[in-house]
C-alpha positions as CSV (number, residue, x, y, z in Angstrom):
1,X,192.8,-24.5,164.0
2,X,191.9,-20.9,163.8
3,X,193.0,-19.2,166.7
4,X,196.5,-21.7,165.8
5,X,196.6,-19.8,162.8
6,X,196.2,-15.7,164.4
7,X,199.2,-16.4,166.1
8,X,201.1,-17.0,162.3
9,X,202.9,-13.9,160.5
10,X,202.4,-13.7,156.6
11,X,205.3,-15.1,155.0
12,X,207.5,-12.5,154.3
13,X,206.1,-10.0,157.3
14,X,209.1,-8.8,159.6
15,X,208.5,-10.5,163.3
16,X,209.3,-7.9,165.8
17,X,209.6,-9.0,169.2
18,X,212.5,-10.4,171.2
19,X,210.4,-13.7,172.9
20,X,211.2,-16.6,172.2
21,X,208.2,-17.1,169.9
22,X,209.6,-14.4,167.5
23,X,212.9,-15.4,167.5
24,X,212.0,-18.7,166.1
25,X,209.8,-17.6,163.9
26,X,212.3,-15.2,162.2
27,X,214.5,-18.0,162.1
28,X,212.3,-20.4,159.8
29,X,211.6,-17.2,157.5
30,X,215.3,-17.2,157.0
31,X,214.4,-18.1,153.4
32,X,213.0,-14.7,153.1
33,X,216.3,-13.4,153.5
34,X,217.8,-11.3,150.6
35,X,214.9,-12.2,148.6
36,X,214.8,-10.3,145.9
37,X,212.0,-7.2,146.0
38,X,209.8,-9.2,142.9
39,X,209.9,-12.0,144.7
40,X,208.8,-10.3,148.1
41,X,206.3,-8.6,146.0
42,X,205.0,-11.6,144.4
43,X,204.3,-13.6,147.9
44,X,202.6,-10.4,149.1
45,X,199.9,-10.7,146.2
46,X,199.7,-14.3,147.0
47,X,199.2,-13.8,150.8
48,X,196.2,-11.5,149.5
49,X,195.1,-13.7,146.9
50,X,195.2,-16.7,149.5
51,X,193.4,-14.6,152.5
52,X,190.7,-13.5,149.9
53,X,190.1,-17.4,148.8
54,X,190.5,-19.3,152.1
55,X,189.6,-16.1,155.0
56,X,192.7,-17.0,156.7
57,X,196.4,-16.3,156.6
58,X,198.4,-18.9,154.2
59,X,200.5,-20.8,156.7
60,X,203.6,-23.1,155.7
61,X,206.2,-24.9,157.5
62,X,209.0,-22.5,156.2
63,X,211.9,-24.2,158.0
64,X,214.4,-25.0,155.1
65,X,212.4,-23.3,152.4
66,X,213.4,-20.5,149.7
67,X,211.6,-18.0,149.3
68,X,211.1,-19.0,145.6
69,X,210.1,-22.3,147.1
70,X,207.5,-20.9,149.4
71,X,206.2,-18.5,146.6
72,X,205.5,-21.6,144.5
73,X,203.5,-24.0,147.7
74,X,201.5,-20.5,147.7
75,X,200.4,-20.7,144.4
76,X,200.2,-24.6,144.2
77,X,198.0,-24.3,147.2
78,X,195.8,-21.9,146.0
79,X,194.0,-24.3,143.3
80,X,193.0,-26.2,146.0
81,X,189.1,-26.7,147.0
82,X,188.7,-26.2,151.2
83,X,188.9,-29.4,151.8
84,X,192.1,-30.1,150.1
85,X,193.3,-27.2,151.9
86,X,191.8,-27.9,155.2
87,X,194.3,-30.5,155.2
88,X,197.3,-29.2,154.1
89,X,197.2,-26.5,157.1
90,X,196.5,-29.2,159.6
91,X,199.5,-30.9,158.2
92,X,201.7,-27.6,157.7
93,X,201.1,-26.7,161.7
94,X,201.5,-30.2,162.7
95,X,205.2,-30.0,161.5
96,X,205.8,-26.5,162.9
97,X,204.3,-27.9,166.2
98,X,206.4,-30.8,166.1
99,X,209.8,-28.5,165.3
100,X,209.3,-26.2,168.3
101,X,208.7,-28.9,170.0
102,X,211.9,-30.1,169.3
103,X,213.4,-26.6,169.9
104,X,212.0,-26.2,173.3
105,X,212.9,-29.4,174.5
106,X,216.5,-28.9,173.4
107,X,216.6,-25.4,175.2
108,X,215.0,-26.6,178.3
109,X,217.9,-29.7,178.7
């Protein structure tokens, strides 16, 4: 799950790159978009409060999601114990798996 998770931006970091990787990724961020700078500022402290809790980056499935919306999973998640956590990653990259999944196999037919 670890090295799954290296390959994740922060939530609100800028994906450079023109692969395909990138490209998709900047497209489930779209909630970012035109967030306001409080609110950018607010899931920066929560990306460092989250790494400093849990040692890893704070991963969510952010296909669909606002930015307010994605701000307040942060937090939510936060309270949890490791374990609790644990599981909500494993379930957060099974759904980005499963949706590039999807995206692949509708750009290879």
């Amino acid at each position: 799950m670890e090295e799954a998770l290296a390959a994740h931006p922060r939530i609100g970091d800028r994906v450079r790159g023109g692969d395909r990787e990138s490209s998709w990724s900047r497209g489930e961020q779209a909630g970012m978009d035109g967030a306001a700078a409080d609110l950018r500022a607010a899931l920066v402290e929560g990306n460092r409060a989250y790494e400093a809790r849990f040692d890893r980056v704070f991963l969510i499935c952010a296909t669909g999601l606002s930015a307010a919306e994605m701000l307040a999973a942060l937090r939510a998640r936060l309270g949890n114990d490791e374990e609790t956590e644990r599981a909500a990653v494993r379930a957060e990259l099974a759904k980005i798996v499963d949706l590039r999944l999807r995206k692949l196999l509708r750009e290879d037919a």
